[in-house]
N, C-alpha and C positions, 0 to 999 in steps of 0.2 A: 834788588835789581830794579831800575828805573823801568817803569810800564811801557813807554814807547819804545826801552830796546828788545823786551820782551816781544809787541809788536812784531819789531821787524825781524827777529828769530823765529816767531811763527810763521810770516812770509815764507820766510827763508826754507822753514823745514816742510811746508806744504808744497812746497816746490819739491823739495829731495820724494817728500813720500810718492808725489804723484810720478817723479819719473824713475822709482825704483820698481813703483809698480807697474809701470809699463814697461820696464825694460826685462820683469817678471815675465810680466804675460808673453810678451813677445816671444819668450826663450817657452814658456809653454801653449805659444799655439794658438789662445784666447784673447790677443792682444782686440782685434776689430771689435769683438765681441762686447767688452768691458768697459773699454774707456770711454764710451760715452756716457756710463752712465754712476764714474765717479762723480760728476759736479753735483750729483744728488744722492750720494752713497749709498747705491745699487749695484748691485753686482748680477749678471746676469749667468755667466757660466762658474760656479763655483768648485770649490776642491773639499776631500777628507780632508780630518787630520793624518791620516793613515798618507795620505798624498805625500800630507805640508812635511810629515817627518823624513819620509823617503828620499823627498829631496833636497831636504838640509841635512843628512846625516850623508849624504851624496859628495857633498859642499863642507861640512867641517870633519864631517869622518871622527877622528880622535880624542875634538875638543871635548872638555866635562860640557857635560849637557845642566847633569843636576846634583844638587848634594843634598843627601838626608843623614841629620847626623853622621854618622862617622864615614859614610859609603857616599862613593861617586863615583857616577855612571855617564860615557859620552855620548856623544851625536849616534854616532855606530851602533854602542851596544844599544841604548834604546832601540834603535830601529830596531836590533838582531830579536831582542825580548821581545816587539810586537808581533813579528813575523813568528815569534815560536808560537806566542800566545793566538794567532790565526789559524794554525798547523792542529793547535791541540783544540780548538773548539769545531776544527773540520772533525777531529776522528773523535769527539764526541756527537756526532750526526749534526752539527750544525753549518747554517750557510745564510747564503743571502736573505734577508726578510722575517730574521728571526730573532729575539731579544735577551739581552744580558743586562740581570738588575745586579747593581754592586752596591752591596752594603759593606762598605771598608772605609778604615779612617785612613787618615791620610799617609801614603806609603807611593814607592814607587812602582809596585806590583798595579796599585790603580790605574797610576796614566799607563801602562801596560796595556791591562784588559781595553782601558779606553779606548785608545788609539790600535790596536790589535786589532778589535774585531770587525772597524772600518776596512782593515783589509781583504775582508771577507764577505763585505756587504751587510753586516748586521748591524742592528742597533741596542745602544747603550741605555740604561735606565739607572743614573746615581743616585742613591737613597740616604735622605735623613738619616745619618746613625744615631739622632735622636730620637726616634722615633719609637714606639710600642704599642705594643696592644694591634686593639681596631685598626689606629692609620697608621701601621706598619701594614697592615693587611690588608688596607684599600689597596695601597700602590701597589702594592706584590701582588695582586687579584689584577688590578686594573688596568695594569701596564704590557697584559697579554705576554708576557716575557719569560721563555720554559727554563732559560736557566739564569741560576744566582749564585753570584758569588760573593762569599762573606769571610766577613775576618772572625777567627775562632773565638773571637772577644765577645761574639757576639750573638754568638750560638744557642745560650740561654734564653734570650729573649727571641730567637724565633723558633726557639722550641714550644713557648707558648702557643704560637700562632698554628706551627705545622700542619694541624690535623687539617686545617682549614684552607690550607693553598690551593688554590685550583687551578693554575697554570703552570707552578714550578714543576718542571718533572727532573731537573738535574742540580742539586747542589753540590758547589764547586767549595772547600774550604783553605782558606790561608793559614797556614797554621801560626800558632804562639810558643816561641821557646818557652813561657813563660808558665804555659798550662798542659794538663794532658790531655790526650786527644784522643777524643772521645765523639766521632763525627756520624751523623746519619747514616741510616742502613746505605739510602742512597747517594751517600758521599763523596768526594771524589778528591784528593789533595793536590794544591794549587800547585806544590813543585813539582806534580809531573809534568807540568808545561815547559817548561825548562830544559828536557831534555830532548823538544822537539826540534824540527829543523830552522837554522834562522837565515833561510831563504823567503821570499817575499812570496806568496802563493800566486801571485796572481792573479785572483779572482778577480777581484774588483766588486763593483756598486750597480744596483740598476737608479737612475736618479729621482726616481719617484716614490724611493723606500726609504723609511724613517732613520736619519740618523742617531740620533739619541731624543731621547726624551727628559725634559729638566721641569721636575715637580714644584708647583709654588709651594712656601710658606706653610700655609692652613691655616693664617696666625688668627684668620678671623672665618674660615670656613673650610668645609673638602678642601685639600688641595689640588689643582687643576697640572694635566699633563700640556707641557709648553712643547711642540713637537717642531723638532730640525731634521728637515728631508735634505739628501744629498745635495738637492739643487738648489736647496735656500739654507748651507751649514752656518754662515757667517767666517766662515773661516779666512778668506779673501778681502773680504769687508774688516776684519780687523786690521789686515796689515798694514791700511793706510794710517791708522792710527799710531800705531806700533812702531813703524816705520818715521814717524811724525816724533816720537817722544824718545826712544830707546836707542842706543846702540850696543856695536857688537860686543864693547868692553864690560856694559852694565853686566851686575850679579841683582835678580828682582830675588826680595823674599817674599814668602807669603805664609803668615798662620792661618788663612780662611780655609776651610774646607773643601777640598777637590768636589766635591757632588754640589759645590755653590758656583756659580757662573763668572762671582768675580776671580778667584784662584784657577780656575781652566780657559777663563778667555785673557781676561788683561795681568795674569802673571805667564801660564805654560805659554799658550798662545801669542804672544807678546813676543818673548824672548825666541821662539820657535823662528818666528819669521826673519829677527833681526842677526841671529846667530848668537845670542848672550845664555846667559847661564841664570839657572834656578835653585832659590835654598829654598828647599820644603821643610817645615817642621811639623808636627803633629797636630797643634793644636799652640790656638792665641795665648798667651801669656804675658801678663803685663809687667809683672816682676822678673820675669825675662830677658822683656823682647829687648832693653836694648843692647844688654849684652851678644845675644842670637846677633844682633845687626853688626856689633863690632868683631865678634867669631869671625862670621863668613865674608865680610869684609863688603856688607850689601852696601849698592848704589842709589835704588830705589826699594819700595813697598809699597800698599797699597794700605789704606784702611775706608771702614764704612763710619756711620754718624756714633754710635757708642763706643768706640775704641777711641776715640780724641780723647772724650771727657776724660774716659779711665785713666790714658795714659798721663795726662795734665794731674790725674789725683794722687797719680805715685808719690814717693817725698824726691825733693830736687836734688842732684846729686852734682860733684863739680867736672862729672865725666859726661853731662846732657847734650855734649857740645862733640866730645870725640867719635867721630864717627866717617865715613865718606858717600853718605847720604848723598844724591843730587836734589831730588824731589821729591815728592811725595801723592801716589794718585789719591785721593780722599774720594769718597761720597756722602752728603750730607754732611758735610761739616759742620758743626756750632760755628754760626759768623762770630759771636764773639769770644770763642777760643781761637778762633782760624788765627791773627796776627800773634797773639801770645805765644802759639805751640811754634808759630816758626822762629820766635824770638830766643823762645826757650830751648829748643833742642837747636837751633841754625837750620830750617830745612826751608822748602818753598813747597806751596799746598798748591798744586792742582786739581781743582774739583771739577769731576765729572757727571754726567745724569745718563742713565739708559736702565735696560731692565730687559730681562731675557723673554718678557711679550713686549717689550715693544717697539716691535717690527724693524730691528736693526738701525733706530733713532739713535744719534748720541751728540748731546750738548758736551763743549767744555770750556770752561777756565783757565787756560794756560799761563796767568797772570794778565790777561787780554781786558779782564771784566771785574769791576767793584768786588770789595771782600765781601762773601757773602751770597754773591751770584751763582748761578751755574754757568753764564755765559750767554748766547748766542745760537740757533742754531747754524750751522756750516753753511755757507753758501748757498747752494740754489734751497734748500730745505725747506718749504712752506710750513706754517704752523695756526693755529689758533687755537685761541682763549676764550671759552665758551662757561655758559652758566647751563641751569639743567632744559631749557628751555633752546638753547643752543644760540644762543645771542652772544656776540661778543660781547665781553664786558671792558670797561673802562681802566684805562691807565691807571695801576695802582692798586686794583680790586684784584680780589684771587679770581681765577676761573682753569675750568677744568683743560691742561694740554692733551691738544687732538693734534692727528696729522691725516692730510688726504690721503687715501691710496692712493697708489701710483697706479698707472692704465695697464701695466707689468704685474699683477697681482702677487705673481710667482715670487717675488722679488722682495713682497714690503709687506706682504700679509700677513696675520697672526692664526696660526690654529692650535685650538688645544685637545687633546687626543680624546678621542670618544665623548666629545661634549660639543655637538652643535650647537645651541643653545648659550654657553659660555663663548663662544667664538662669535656668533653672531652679533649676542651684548659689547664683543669688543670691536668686532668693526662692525658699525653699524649709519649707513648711510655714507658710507664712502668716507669713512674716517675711521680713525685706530683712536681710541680711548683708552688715555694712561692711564685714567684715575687718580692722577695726581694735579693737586692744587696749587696752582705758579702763579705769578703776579709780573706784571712788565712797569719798569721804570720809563722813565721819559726818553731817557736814548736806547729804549728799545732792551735791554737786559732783564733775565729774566731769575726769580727767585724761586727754589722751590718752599711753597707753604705746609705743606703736608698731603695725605693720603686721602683723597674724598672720601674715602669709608668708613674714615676717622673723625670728622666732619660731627660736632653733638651743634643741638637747638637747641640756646637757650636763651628762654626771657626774647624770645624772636628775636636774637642774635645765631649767626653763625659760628661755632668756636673751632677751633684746628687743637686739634691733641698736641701734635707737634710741636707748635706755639707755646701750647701751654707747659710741655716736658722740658722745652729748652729754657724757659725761663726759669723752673724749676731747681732745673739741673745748674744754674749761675750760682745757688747758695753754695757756699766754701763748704758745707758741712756735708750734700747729699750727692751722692757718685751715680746713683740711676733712678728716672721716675719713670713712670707708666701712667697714662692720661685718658681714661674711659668715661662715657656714658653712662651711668645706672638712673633704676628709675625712680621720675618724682611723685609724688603728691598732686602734683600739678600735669599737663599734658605734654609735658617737654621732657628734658633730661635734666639729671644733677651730676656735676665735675666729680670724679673721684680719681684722687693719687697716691697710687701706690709708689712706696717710695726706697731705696735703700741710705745709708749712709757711709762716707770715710769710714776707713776703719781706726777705730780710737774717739769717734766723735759722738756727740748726742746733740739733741734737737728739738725743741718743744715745737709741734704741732702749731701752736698760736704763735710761735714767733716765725715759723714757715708764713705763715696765713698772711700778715705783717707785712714780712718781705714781699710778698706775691703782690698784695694791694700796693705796690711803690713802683710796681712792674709791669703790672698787667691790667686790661679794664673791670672794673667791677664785675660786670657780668661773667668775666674769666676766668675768675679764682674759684680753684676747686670748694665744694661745700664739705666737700672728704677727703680724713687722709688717714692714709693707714701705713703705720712705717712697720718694714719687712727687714728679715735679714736675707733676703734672696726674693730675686723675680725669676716665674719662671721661664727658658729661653728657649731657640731652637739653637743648633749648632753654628751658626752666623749670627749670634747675639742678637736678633729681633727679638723681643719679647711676646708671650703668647698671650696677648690680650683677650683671647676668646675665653680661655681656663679662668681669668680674672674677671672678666664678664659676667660670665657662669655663677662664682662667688657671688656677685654684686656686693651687699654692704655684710662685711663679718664683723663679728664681736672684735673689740678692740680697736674701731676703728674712729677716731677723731671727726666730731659732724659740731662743726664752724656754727654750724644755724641754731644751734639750742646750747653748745659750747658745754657738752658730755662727751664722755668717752660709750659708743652703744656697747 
C-alpha cells in the first residue's frame, strides 16, 4: 500500500478513535474530564478492566468473546465467570486492597481471576511461570499478596519454595485432567468458583489502591514490581489506540503469555474495547502458528523482535500466503526482515514502542514512518534524546529517550512497588527514563538502538548488543544470538555471542567472525563465540542474559584473538 494512502487512513482513524472515545465517555459521565487531555495521551479519570468488561458484555451480550482450543466463551459468560470468580474470593475473606498472585499458563480461568478480582477492589500479581527457586520467591514474598492461585502443573515447583512464603496464607489450585491431585493441606480447588453467583457484587474500587502489579524481566537484575492504581490502569488509554487500529469484525490471536503486558493489553484489552474476538493459545509455536492463524481464521497478531527471525527460519511453504491476516502489531522488528516477512507471508508490519514502566508512552508505525522506525511520537507528546550527562545529542547519534512528567503526575508517573530508590532512578528530575537507546533521522523519526544496560565499552567505543545480535542474527545459518560483555585483560569489555543455529545447519566460528567483519565495525565483532543448542529464556522469549553473564567465558567457547577453542 502506497505511504501517503496509508497517511491519510491514519487521519482518518484518529479522528474515528477520538470521537469514539468521546462519545464513550460521554455515555459514562467522564466526558469534560478526559478530553482534554487526549492530545497528550493522558487520561485523567480512568476505568477496571472489571468495568471495561461489564460494559461490553452489556453491549454484545452473546457474541464469542474468546476461543481456546476447542471452547468458546462470550461477552456474557466472561462477565458471568468474573463476577463468580468476585463472589468466591469475598467468601474466601477477601476485599478491597488485597492481592492475588497467579501463577497459571495461559487459559481462560486467568483473564477470569484477572478481571474478577477488579470487581472487588483487589489487586492482581501475574507471575513468570518460568520462574523457580529464589525469584519465584522474591515475588511471592514481595508482592505482599495472601492469596495464589496456580495451575497444578505447577505445584511441584512451589513446593520447593513453600516452607519459605511469608504472605501466602491461601492457595487456590486449577486443576489438570491430566494429573492427580494431590493439593496443599491449605488448598482450595479453582472449580469451586464456578458455582458461585454470576451477579456483579458491587463492590467496586477505592482509586488509590493497586490495580495489578506486572514484574519486570530480572533478565539483567531483581525484578522490579511495575504498580497500576485504579486511577492510573491504562485501560482508557488503550482504547484510543485500539479503537485506531481494530474492528469489531477482527479475530486477534495471541501466543504471548497472559502475565506479559503485550497479550493483556494490545491483544484482551484491544479487542475488549472494540467488540472483536480473541484466539488464545498456550504458548508460541513456530511450527504451528501459521496453521493456529488459518484454524481460527485470525485477522491480526501481534509479535515481539525474536519471533520475526524464527518465524522467517521455518522452511517456506506454498500456503505462506493463505491466510486473512490484516496486519501485524510487531515490536522490535529486524529492519531488515521487516519487508521480506511482509513479502513473504502478505501481511503489513506495524511496529510499535512502549513498555509497561513507561509511563503510558507509545510510538508507532502505522506504515507513516521508514522501514525500520518506530515512528514519531503522537502529537502533542514532548520527548528527548539525551546522553548520560543529560545533553541532547545530535542528529543521528543514539541517546537515552526521556519524557517530561506531566504537572498531572497521577497521570504519567512511574512507580515500582516497594522500591523508592528504583522509582526515583526512573524519574528523576522531571523526566521518565526509558533506558532505551533511539537515534532521530533528519525528518525527525526515530529508531530504537538498543537497551542502555546493554550498552559494552570497548577500545572507547560504545557498542549496543542489539546491533551487534541483529547483524548476527542476518547469517542464513543462525536462528538466535545473545550479545554480552565479559571481562578483559584490558579496563574495558570483550564482545561475547552466544549463539544458536537452523536446525540442520552447521557453522564455523571463523566464518561467523568473517561475515560479522563485512558488517559490522571492527571494534564490534565479538572476540567470542560459543555456539549452543539452546539459550536460556524467560516466557516471552527475552533471553536471560544475566545467567549468561554469570558464565562469562566457558570451555568450548571460540576466542577470535588467539584463534583456540578455550
Amino acid at each position: 500500500m502506497n505511504r501517503n494512502l496509508r497517511k491519510l487512513d491514519l487521519g482518518k482513524n484518529i479522528l474515528k478513535s477520538v470521537c469514539l472515545f468521546s462519545a464513550n465517555e460521554i455515555v459514562r459521565g467522564t466526558f469534560l474530564k478526559n478530553i482534554r487531555g487526549v492530545p497528550r495521551t493522558e487520561i485523567i479519570e480512568e476505568m477496571s478492566w472489571g468495568e471495561l468488561l461489564e460494559e461490553k458484555a452489556a453491549r454484545y451480550t452473546d457474541k464469542v468473546f474468546l476461543m481456546f482450543e476447542d471452547q468458546t466463551f462470550t461477552y456474557r459468560q466472561m462477565n458471568e465467570n468474573a463476577n463468580r470468580i468476585a463472589h468466591y474470593f469475598l467468601s474466601k475473606g477477601a476485599g478491597q486492597g488485597k492481592g492475588v498472585a497467579i501463577l497459571m499458563d495461559n487459559s481462560p480461568r486467568f483473564l477470569d481471576i484477572f478481571i474478577g478480582i477488579q470487581k472487588i477492589g483487589m489487586y492482581a500479581v501475574p507471575v513468570n511461570t518460568s520462574l523457580k527457586g529464589d525469584s519465584l520467591l522474591y515475588i511471592l514474598n514481595h508482592c505482599d499478596a495472601e492469596y495464589l492461585v496456580i495451575d497444578e502443573t505447577h505445584l511441584e515447583t512451589l513446593s520447593k519454595i513453600s516452607d519459605r512464603l511469608e504472605k501466602i496464607k491461601t492457595i487456590i489450585v486449577n486443576p489438570s485432567l491430566s494429573l492427580q491431585k494431590k493439593y496443599p493441606k491449605n488448598g482450595h480447588v479453582l472449580d469451586e468458583a464456578y458455582k458461585e453467583s454470576s451477579l456483579n457484587p458491587k463492590m467496586g474500587y477505592r482509586k488509590d489502591d493497586i490495580c495489578f502489579i506486572t514484574y519486570t524481566s530480572g533478565t539483567t537484575g531483581l525484578p522490579k514490581g511495575v504498580v497500576y492504581r485504579y486511577r492510573k490502569s491504562s485501560v482508557k488509554l488503550l482504547s484510543l489506540v485500539a479503537v485506531m487500529l481494530f474492528k469489531k469484525s477482527d479475530i486477534l490471536y495471541t501466543g504471548m503469555p497472559l502475565f506479559h503486558g503485550n497479550a493483556l493489553f494490545v491483544t484482551v484489552t484491544s479487542a475488549l474495547h472494540v467488540g472483536a474476538q480473541v484466539v488464545l493459545v498456550r504458548k508460541f509455536s513456530a511450527s504451528r502458528f501459521w496453521e493456529d492463524i488459518r484454524k481460527y481464521n485470525a485477522t491480526v497478531f501481534n509479535t515481539i523482535g525474536a519471533m520475526i527471525p524464527i518465524l522467517m527460519k521455518q522452511p517456506e511453504k506454498n500456503t505462506d500466503r493463505e491466510h486473512n491476516v490484516r496486519f501485524i502489531i510487531s515490536a522490535a522488528c529486524p529492519a531488515d526482515l521487516w519487508e521480506k516477512f511482509e513479502k513473504r507471508f502478505g501481511v503489513t508490519i506495524y511496529e510499535t514502542y512502549g513498555a509497561v514502566d513507561g509511563g503510558g508512552k507509545t510510538i508507532l508505525n502505522l506504515g507513516t514512518a521508514p522501514v525500520g522506525s518506530i515512528g514519531k511520537p503522537p502529537m502533542k507528546v514532548k520527548y528527548r534524546l539525551v546522553d548520560p550527562n543529560m545533553n541532547d545529542v545530535p542528529e543521528g547519534m543514539p541517546g537515552e529517550l526521556v519524557f517530561p512528567v506531566s504537572k498531572k503526575k497521577s497521570t504519567s508517573s512511574v512507580e515500582y512497588y516497594k522500591n523508592e530508590k528504583a522509582s526515583a532512578e526512573k524519574m528523576n528530575g522531571g523526566y521518565i527514563f526509558t533506558g532505551d537507546l533511539i537515534r532521530r533521522d533528519a525528518k525527525g523519526y526515530l529508531y530504537f538502538i538498543g537497551r542502555n544496560t546493554e550498552s559494552m565499552r570497548i577500545k572507547g567505543e560504545n557498542v549496543s548488543a542489539f546491533e551487534v545480535e541483529q547483524a548476527i542474527q542476518k547469517h542464513p545459518d543462525v536462528l538466535e544470538a545473545a550479545v554480552y560483555a565479559v571481562p578483559s585483560e584490558l579496563a574495558e569489555d570483550d564482545i561475547m555471542a552466544s549463539i544458536t543455529l537452523v536446525e540442520g545447519r552447521t557453522l564455523k566460528e571463523t566464518d561467523l567472525i568473517e561475515y560479522l567483519k563485512e558488517n559490522l565495525p571492527k571494534f564490534a565483532v565479538p572476540r567470542y563465540v560459543k555456539i549452543v543448542t539452546d539459550l536460556p529464556k524467560t516466557e516471552t522469549h527475552r533471553v536471560k542474559k544475566k545467567e549468561l553473564e554469570v558464565l562469562k567465558v566457558v570451555s568450548g567457547t571460540w576466542d577470535e584473538s588467539k584463534l583456540v577453542y578455550l
